[in-house]
N, C-alpha and C positions, 0 to 999 in steps of 0.2 A: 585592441579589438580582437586578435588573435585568439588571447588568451581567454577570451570572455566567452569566447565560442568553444573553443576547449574545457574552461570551466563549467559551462553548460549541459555539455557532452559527458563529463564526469556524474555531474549533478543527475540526471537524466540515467543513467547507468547505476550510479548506486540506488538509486527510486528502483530500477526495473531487477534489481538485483534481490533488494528488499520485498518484492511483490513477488517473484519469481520462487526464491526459499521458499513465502509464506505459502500460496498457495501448492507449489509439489509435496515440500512436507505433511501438506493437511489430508493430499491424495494420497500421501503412500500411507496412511493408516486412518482413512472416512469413520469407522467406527469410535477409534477416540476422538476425534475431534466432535463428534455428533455428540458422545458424553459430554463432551465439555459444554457445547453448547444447551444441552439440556439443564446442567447443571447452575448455568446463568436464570434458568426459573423465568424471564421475560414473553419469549414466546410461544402463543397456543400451541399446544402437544400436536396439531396437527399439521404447523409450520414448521417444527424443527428438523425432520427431515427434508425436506427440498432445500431449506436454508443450508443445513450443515452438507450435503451434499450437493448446492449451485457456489457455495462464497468459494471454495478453492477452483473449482471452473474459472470465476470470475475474477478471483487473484492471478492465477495463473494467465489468463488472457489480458488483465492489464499488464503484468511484467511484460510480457511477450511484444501490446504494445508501444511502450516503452523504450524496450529494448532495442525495436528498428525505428523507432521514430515515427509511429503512426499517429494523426489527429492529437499531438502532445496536449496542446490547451486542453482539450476533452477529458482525455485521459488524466491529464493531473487533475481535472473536477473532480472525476470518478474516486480518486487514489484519497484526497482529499477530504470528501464526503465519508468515503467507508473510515476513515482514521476518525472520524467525529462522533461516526457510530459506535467504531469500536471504546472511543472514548468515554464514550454515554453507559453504556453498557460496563466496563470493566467499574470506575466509578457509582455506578448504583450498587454493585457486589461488593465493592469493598466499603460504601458506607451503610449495607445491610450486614456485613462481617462477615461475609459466603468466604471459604476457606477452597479454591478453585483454581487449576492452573488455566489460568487464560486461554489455551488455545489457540494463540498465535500462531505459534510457526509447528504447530502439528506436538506431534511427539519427540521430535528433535530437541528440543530447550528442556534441559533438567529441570525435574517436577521442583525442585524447590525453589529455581533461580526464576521460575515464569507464574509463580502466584501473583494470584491480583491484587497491586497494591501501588504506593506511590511510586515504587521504581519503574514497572511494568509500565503505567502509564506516563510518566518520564519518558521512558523510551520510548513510546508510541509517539509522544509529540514529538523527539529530536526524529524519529522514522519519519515523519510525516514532514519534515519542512522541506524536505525535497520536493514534495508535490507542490505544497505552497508556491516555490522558487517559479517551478516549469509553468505552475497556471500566468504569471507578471511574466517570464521570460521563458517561452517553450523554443530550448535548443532543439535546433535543428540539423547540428552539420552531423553530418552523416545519416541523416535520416532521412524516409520515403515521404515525412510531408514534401522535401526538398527538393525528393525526386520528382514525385507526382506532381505535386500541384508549383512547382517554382518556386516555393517559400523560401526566401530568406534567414538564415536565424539570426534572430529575434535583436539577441546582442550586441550582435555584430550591424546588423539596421538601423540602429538606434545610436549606435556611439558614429556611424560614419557619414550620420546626419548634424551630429553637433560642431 
């Protein structure tokens, strides 16, 4: 039971860890990352700034939640959702044969190792099954759901009922 809440806890931390990178790397250089999303060709030229200037906001503030254990289930929807997006997205460039660094984790990931392609989105699915985890099981120990509202984690709930 222990362990499961610890396991959790880890689970929960590398998600907010993963969200935390992606979105500061994308703020500390907004202009590449705005190229790159331009260069995805998907949305109206008059969407891609507000997009490529709210997703590292909105990466950055999911890690953040995350990271203290805020509204988990939510957050892993949120984490979850945008990894489906970004999966939809890199898959249409690489079966149009767009020659593109993804844009992930900003300008941090050497341009040749974060092209779009099977590896890229490989790694976005193993990046994303942490969220998967937290939405079935949102640890909770040491987090402000636990504080604020008395939650339980989740885990540790479930094994000490069987």
């Amino acid at each position: 039971m222990l362990f499961r809440s610890y396991a959790g806890f880890a689970i929960r931390m590398v998600a907010a860890a993963v969200w935390l990178t992606a979105g500061i790397a994308k703020l500390a250089d907004l202009a590449h990352f705005k190229e790159q999303v331009t260069k995805y060709d998907l949305l109206p030229h008059a969407v891609v700034a507000p997009f490529a200037y709210g997703l590292p906001f909105l990466e950055t503030g999911v890690g953040l939640y995350l990271l203290v254990g805020l509204f988990v289930p939510a957050t892993a929807i949120v984490t979850s959702v945008l990894m489906v997006i970004f999966l939809i997205a890199q898959g249409q460039a690489w079966a149009r044969g767009l020659r593109l660094d993804c844009g992930c984790f900003g300008s941090l990931a050497p341009q040749k190792a974060s092209h779009v392609g099977l590896w890229t989105m490989l790694r976005d699915v193993a990046l994303g099954i942490p969220g998967v985890v937290l939405i079935v099981a949102p640890a909770r120990l040491w987090s402000l759901d636990a504080r604020l509202f008395g939650l339980p984690d989740w885990w540790a709930r479930t094994r000490s009922t069987a």
